[in-house]
C-alpha positions in Angstrom: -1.2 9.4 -23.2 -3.2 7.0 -20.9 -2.5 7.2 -17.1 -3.9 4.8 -14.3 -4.2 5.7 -10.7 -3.2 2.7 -8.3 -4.0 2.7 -4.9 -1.7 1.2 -1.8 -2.9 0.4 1.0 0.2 -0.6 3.6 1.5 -0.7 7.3 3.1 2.2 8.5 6.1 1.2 8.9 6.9 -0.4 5.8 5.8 3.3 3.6 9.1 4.5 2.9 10.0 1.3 1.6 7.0 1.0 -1.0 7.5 4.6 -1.7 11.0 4.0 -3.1 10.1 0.4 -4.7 7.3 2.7 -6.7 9.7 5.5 -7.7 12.5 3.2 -8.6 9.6 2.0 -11.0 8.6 4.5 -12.6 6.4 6.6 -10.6 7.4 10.3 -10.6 4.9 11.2 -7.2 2.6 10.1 -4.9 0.0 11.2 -2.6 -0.4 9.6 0.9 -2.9 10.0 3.2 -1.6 9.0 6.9 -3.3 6.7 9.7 -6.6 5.3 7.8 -8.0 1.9 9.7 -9.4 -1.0 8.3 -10.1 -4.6 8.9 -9.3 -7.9 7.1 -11.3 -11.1 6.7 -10.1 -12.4 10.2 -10.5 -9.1 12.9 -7.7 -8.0 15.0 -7.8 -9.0 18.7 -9.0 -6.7 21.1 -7.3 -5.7 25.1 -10.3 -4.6 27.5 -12.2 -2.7 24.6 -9.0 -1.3 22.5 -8.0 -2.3 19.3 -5.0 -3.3 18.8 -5.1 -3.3 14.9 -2.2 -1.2 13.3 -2.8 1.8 11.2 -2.7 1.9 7.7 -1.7 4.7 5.0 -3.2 4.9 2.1 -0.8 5.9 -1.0 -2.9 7.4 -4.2 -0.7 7.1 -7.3 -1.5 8.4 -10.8 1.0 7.0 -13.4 1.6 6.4 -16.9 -0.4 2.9 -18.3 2.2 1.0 -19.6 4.0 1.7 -16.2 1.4 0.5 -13.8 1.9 -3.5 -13.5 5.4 -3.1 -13.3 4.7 0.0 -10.2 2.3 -2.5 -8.5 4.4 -5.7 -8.9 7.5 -3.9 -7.1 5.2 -2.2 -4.6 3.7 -5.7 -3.6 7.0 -7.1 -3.5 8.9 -4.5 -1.2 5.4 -4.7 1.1 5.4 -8.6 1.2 1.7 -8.1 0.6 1.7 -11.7 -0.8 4.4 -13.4 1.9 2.5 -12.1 5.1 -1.7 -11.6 5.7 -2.3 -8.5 6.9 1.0 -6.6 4.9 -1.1 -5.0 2.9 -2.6 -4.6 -0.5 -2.4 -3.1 -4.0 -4.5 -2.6 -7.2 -5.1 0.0 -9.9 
């Protein structure tokens, strides 16, 4: 058995969300790690020194190969990582 770990990087408040798209797809867990920052190609504005970008959570799936396009192609669908910049991202 072959496995493949994709990662998900995603908004806050859209983590439940992906979480169930991935389940309902096949993924049996998932390890998240909460409030990680980052900065895309065009960086967030700034008010008197603070940064206004929002934080991000990182989720760290492991799942079966034959599995994994359908996990990610649900995950990026639920997220609207490919309808709105800055949703966020996936890839294995």
């Amino acid at each position: 058995m072959r496995f493949k770990l994709l990662l998900v990087l995603v908004e806050t408040d859209r983590l439940d969300g992906v979480l169930k798209a991935a389940r309902d797809a096949g993924a049996t867990g998932a390890t998240t790690i909460l409030s990680a920052r980052g900065e895309g190609l065009k960086p967030k504005k700034t008010f008197f020194g603070f940064d206004l970008a929002s934080q991000r959570d990182i989720v760290l799936l492991v799942v079966e190969e034959h599995l994994a396009r359908g996990i990610l192609e649900a995950v990026a669908e639920t997220g609207r990582f490919d309808a709105e910049p800055g949703a966020g991202i996936a890839f294995q």
